[in-house]
C-alpha positions as CSV (number, residue, x, y, z in Angstrom):
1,X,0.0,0.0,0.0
2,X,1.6,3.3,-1.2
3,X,1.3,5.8,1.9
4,X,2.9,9.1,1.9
5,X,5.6,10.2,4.9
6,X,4.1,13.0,7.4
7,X,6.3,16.1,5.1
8,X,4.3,15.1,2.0
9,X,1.2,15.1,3.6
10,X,1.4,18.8,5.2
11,X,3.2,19.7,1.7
12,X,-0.1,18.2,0.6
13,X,-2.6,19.9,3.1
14,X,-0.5,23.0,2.2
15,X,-1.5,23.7,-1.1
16,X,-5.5,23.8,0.0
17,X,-4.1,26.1,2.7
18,X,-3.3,28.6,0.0
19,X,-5.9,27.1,-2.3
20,X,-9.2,27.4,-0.1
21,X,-7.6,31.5,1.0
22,X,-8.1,32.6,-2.7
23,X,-11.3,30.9,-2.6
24,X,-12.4,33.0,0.1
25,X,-10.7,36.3,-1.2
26,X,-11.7,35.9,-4.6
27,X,-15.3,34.1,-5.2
28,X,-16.7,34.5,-1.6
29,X,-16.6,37.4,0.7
30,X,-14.2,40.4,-1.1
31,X,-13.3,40.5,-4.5
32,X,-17.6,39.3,-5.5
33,X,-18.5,41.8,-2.9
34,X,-16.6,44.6,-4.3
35,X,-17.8,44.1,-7.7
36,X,-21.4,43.2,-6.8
37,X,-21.6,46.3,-4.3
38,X,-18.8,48.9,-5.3
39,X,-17.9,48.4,-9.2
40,X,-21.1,47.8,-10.3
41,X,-23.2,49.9,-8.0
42,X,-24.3,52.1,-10.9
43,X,-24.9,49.9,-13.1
44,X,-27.5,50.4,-16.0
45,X,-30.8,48.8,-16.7
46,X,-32.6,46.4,-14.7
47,X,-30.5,43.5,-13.9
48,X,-28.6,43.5,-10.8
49,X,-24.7,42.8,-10.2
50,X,-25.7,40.2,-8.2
51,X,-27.4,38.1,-11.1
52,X,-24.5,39.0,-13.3
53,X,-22.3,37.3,-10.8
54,X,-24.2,34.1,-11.0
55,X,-24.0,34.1,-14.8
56,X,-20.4,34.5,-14.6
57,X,-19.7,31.9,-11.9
58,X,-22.1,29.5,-14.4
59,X,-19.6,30.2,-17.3
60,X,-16.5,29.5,-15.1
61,X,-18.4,25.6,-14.7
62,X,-19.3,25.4,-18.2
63,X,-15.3,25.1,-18.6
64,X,-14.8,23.4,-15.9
65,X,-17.1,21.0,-17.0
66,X,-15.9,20.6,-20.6
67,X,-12.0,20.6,-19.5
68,X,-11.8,18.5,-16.2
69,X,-12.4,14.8,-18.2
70,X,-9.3,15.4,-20.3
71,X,-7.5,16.3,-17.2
72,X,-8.5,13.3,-15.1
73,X,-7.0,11.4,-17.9
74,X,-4.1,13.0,-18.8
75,X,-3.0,13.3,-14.9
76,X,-2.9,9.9,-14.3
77,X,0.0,9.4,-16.7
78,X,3.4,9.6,-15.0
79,X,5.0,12.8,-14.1
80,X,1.6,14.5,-15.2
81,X,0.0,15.0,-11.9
82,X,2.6,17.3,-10.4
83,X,3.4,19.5,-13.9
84,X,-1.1,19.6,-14.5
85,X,-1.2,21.1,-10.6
86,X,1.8,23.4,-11.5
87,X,0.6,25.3,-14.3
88,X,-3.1,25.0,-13.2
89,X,-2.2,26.8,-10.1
90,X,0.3,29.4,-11.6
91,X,-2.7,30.9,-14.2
92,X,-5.1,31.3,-11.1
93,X,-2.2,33.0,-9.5
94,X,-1.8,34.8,-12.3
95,X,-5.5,35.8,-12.6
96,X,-5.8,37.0,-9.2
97,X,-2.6,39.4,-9.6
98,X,-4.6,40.5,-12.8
99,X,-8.1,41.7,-10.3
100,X,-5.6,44.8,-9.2
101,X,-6.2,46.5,-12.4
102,X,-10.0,46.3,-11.6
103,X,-11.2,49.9,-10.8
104,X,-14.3,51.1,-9.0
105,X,-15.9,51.6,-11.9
106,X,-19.2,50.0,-13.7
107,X,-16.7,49.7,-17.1
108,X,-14.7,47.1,-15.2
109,X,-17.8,45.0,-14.1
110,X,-17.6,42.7,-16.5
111,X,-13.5,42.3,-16.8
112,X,-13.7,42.3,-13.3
113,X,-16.3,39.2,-13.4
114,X,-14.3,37.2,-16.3
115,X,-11.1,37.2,-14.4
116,X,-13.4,35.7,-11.0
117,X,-14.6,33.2,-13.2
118,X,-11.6,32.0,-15.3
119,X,-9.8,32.5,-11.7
120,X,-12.3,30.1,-10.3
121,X,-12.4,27.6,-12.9
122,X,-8.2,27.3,-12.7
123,X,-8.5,26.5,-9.0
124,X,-11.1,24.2,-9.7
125,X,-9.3,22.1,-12.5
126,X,-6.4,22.5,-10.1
127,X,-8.4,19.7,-7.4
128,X,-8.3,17.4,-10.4
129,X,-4.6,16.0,-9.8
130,X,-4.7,17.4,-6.3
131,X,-7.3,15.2,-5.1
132,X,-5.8,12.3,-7.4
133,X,-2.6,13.2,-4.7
134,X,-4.5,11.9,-1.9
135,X,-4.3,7.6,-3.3
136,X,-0.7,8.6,-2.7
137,X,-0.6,9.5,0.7
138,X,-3.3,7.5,2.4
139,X,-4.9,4.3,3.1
140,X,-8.1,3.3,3.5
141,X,-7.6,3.5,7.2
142,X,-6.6,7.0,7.0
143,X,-8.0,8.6,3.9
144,X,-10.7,10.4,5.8
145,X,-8.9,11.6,8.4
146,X,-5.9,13.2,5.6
147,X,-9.2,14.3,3.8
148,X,-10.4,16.0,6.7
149,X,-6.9,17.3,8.1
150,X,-6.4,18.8,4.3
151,X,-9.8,20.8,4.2
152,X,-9.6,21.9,7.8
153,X,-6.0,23.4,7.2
154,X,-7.5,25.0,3.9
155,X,-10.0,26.7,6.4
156,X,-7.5,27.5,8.7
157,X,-5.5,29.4,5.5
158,X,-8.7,31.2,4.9
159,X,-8.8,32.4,7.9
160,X,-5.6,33.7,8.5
161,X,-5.7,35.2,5.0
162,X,-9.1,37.0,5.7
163,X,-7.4,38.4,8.8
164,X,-4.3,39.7,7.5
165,X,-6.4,41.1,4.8
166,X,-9.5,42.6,7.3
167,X,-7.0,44.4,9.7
168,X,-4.1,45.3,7.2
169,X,-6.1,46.7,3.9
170,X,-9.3,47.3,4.8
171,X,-10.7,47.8,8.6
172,X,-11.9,51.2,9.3
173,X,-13.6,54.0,7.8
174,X,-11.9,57.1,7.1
175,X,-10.4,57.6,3.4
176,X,-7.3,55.1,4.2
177,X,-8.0,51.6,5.6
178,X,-6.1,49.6,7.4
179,X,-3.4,49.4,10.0
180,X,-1.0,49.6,6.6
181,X,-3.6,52.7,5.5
182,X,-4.1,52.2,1.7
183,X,-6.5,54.4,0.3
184,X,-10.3,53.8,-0.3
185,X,-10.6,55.8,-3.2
186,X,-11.0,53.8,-6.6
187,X,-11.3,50.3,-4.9
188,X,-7.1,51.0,-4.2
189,X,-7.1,48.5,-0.9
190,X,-9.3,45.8,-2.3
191,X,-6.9,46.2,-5.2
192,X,-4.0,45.5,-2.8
193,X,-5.7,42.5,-1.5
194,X,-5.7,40.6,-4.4
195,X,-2.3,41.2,-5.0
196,X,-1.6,39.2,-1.2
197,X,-3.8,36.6,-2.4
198,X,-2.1,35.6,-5.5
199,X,1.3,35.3,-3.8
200,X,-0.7,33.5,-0.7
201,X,-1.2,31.0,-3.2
202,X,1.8,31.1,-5.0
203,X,3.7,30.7,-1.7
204,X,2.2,27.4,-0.1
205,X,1.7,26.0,-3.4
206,X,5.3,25.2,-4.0
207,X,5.6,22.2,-1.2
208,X,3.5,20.2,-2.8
209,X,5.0,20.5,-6.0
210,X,8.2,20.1,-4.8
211,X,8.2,17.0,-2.3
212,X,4.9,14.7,-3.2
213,X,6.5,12.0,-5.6
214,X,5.2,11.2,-9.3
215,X,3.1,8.6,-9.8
216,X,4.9,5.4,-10.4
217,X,5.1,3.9,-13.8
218,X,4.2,0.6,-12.3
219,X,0.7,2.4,-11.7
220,X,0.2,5.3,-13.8
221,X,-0.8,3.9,-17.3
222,X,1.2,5.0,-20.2
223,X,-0.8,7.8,-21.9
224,X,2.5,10.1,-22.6
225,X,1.3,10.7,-26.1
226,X,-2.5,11.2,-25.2
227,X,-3.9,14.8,-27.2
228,X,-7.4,16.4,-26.4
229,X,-9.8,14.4,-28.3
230,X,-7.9,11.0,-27.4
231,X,-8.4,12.3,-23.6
232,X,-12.7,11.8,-24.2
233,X,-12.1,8.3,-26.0
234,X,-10.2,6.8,-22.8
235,X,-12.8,8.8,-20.3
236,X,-15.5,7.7,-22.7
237,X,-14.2,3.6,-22.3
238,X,-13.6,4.5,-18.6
239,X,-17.2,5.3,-18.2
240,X,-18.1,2.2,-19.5
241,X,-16.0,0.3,-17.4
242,X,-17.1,2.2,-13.9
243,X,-20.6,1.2,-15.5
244,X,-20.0,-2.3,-15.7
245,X,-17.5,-2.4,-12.9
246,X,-20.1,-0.8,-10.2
247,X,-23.6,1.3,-11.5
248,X,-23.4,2.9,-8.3
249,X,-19.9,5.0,-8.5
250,X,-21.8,7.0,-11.7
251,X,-24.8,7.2,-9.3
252,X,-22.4,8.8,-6.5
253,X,-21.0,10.8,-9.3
254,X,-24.3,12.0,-10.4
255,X,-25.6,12.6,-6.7
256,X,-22.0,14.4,-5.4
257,X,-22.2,16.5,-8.5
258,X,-25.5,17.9,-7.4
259,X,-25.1,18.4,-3.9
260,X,-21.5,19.9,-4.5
261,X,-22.8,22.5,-7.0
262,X,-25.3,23.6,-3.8
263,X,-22.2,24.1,-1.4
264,X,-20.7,25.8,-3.7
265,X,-23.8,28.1,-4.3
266,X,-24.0,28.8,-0.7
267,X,-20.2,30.1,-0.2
268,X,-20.7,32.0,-3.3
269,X,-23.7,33.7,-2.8
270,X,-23.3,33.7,1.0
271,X,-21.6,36.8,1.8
272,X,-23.8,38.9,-1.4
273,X,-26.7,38.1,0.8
274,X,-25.2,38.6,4.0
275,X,-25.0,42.1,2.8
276,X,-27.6,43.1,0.4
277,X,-30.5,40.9,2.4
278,X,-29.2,40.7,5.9
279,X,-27.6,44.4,6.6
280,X,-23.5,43.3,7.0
281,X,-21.1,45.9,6.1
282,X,-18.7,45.2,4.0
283,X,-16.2,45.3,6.4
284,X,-18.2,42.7,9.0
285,X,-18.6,40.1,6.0
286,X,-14.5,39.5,6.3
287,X,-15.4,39.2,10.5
288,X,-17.9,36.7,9.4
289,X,-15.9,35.0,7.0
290,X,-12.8,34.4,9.9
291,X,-15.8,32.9,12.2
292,X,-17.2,30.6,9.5
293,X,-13.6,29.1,8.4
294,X,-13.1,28.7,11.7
295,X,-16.4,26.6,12.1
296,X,-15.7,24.7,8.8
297,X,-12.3,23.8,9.3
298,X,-13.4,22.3,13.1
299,X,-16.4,20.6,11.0
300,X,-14.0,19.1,8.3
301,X,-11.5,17.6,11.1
302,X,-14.1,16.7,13.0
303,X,-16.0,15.0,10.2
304,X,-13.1,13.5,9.0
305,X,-12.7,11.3,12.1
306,X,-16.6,10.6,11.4
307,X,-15.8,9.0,8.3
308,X,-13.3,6.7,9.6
309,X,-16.0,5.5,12.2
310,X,-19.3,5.5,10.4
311,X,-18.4,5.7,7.0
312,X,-18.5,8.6,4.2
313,X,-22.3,8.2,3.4
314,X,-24.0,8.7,6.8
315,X,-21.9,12.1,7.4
316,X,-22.8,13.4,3.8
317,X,-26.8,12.3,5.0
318,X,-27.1,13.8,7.8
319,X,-25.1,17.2,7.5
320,X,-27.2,17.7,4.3
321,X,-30.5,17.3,6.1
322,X,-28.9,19.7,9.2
323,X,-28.0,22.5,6.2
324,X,-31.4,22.6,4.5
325,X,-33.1,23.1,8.0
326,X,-30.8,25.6,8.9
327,X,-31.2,27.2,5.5
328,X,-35.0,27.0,5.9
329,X,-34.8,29.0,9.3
330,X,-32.5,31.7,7.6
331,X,-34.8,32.7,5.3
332,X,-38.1,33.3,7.7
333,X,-35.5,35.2,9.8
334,X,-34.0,39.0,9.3
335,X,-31.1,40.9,10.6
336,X,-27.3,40.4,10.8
337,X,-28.1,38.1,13.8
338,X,-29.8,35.8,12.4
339,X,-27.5,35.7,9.2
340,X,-24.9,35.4,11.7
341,X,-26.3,32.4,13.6
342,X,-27.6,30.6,10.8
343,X,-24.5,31.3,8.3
344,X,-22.2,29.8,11.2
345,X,-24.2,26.7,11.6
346,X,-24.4,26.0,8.0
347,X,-20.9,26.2,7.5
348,X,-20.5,23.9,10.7
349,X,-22.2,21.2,8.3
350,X,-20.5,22.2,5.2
351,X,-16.8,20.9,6.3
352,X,-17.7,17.3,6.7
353,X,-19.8,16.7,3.6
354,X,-17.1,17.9,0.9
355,X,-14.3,15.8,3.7
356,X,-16.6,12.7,2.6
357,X,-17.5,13.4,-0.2
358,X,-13.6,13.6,-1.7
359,X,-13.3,10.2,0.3
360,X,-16.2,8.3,-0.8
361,X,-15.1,8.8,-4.3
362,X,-11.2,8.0,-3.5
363,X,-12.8,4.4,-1.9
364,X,-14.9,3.9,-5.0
365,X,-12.5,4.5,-7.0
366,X,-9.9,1.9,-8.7
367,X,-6.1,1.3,-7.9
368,X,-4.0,3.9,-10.3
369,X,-7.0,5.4,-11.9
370,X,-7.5,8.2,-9.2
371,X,-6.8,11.0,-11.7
372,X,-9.7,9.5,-13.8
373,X,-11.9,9.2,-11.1
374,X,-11.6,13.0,-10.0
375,X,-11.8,13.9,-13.1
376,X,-15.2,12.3,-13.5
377,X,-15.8,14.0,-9.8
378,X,-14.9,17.5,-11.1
379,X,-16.3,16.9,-14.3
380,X,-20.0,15.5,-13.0
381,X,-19.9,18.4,-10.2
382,X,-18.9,20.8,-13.2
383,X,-21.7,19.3,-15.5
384,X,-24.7,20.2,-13.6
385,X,-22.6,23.8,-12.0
386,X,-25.5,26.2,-13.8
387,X,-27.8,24.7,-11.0
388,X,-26.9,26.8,-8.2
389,X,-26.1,30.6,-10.1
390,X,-28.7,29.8,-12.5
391,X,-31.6,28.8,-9.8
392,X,-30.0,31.4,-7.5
393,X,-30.5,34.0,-10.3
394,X,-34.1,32.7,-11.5
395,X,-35.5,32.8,-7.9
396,X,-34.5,36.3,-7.6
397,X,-36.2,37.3,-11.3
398,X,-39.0,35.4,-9.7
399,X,-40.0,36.8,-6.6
400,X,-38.2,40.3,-7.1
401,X,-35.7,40.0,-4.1
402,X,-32.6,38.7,-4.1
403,X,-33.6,36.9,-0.2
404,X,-35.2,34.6,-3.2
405,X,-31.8,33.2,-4.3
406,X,-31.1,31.0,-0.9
407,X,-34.4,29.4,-1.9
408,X,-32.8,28.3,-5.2
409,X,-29.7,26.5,-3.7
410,X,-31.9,24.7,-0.9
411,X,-33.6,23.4,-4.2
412,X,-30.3,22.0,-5.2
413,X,-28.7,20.6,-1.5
414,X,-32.6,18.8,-1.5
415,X,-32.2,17.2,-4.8
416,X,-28.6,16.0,-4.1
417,X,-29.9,14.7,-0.8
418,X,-32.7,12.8,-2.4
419,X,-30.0,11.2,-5.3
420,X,-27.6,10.6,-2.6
421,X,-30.1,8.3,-0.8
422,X,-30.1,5.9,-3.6
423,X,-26.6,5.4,-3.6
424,X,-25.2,2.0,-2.5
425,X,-22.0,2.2,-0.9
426,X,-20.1,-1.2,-0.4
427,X,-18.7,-2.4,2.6
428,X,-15.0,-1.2,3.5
């Protein structure tokens, strides 16, 4: 069994420490809420910033969804995995750097919203041969409890990243903000931010790509000369064979994809509502953002040791069935309280289902076709990735307020819950 020494696994956990910061800079709670409430404040005609946002998140899984099969394939040939993560991570790097140039100014909405969403969909692609990574490093034994340790130190990053970015750019509110006091004008600290986020990233990316091993040749399958279209004949005959293998992995893979694309609604769309619905300042959502990493990364540790016990399936059940309540609740409520309360308690539930979820598909998967399976994982999640933004988006045309939106992405956790029922996991 090919387990991976302690250093490769925190070089491992690393790169979602960096990984799940720009997450939270970027798509979640300050570079979305400076373009949905600064940038595109004046924005002409009827639809709002918000909505936009959701379209351009939905564009970012559209590629997602149509690149991430030919990655799964091409990562599990050797020495692919680590070069794949390397250049996946240096565009979003890249990307991030780029958001600097992104004015307060209704003209930069839309550059502004491509760079989230190409951004987004790099870092994405990215958990392709990261997630692959984790065959390396683990046994059954211990694969939730690396799973879990990885997202609860990419929490962890978020928070300290939020925190260096609340008190050093952007607490306060005279015309400088800060305890290094850039300037408010034009967007100018939020500009600064993004620049600390890309080398964040760039920073605790490197371990990983420096001490976690190639796949061996003995393993990996030879696919050196493998182009594009050759990449969707091998996942189209690996399909088939996960068919006839086990119908239940493409269930999972259909079920995971939906529930996925509903946590991912809700930390995209969290902090938007937190201050156009609930009455946050700008400023608070970064407080709230600290608090809720915090809660997710003990969730994700603590879930992980869950999934060792119980098994991946009963913690994905039940914290599904917890979110949706809570989500329920949130929207009869009003205030910052309430979004405070419930936003905490959702992202308490959040941790252990994408811990075991990652797990359940590593423990369906088979030996030295990791990169494959993930693929499939991102690809699936990626396929149905309009559900959240779209239903988020079409609940708000709906009932004229964008409180509407949570409504679309309970829509989404229930469906996943319901399709996630059905799945048959076999005994470990």
């Amino acid at each position: 069994m090919r387990t991976g020494g302690r250093k490769q696994i925190v070089a491992w956990a690393l790169w979602d420490f960096g990984a799940t910061g720009l997450n939270a800079m970027v798509v979640t709670f300050v570079f979305s809420v400076y373009l949905t409430s600064a940038v595109g404040d004046d924005l002409p005609g009827s639809a709002s910033p918000a909505s936009w946002l959701g379209w351009a998140l939905g564009l970012a899984g559209l590629v997602v969804a149509v690149l991430a099969p030919v990655t799964g394939v091409w990562v599990d040939a050797p020495w692919r995995r680590r070069r794949v993560l390397a250049v996946l991570t240096g565009l979003a790097v890249v990307l991030t750097a780029a958001m600097s140039q992104i004015r307060d100014d209704y003209h930069y909405l839309i550059p502004g919203l491509l760079l989230l969403a190409a951004a987004s969909a790099c870092n994405e692609l990215a958990t392709v041969p990261y997630n692959a990574m984790l065959r390396q490093l683990s046994t059954p034994q211990t694969s939730g409890q690396i799973s879990g340790m990885g997202l609860g130190l990419g929490y962890l990053g978020s928070v300290v990243l939020l925190l260096v970015g609340y008190f050093g750019f952007i607490a306060g509110d005279g015309e400088t903000r800060g305890l290094l006091g850039f300037a408010a004008a034009d967007g100018q600290n939020i500009r600064a931010v993004m620049v600390l986020t890309a080398v964040w990233f760039g920073l605790f990316a490197l371990p990983v790509l420096i001490t976690v091993p190639p796949v061996p040749r003995d393993v990996a399958p030879a696919r050196a000369g493998l182009g594009f279209f050759g990449g969707y004949r091998v996942l189209w005959s690996e399909i088939v064979s996960e068919w006839r293998r086990d119908h239940h992995v493409v269930y999972y893979l259909i079920a995971s994809a939906v529930f996925r694309d509903g946590l991912t609604g809700i930390f995209a769309f969290g902090a938007v509502l937190g201050v156009n619905v609930y009455g946050i300042s700008g400023a608070d959502v970064l407080l709230f953002g600290v608090s809720a990493s915090t809660i997710a990364a003990i969730g994700a540790v603590i879930g992980g040791l869950l999934d060792d016990r119980f098994g991946a399936k009963p913690v994905i059940v039940v914290s599904l069935v917890a979110m949706i309540a809570v989500g329920i609740t949130l929207m009869a409520l009003d205030g910052p309280l309430a979004f405070w309360a419930c936003g905490l308690a959702l992202c308490l539930f959040i941790g252990p289902t994408l811990s075991a979820a990652r797990t359940l598909m590593l423990r369906l998967s088979a030996d030295g076709k990791e990169g494959v399976a993930f693929g499939l994982y991102t690809t699936t999640g990626r396929a149905v990735s309009y559900l959240a933004p779209v239903l988020f988006s079409v609940f708000i045309a709906i009932f004229g307020t964008d409180r509407a939106g949570m409504g679309g992405l309970l829509v989404v956790l229930a469906a996943g819950l319901l399709a996630m029922l059905a799945v048959r996991v076999p005994r470990r």
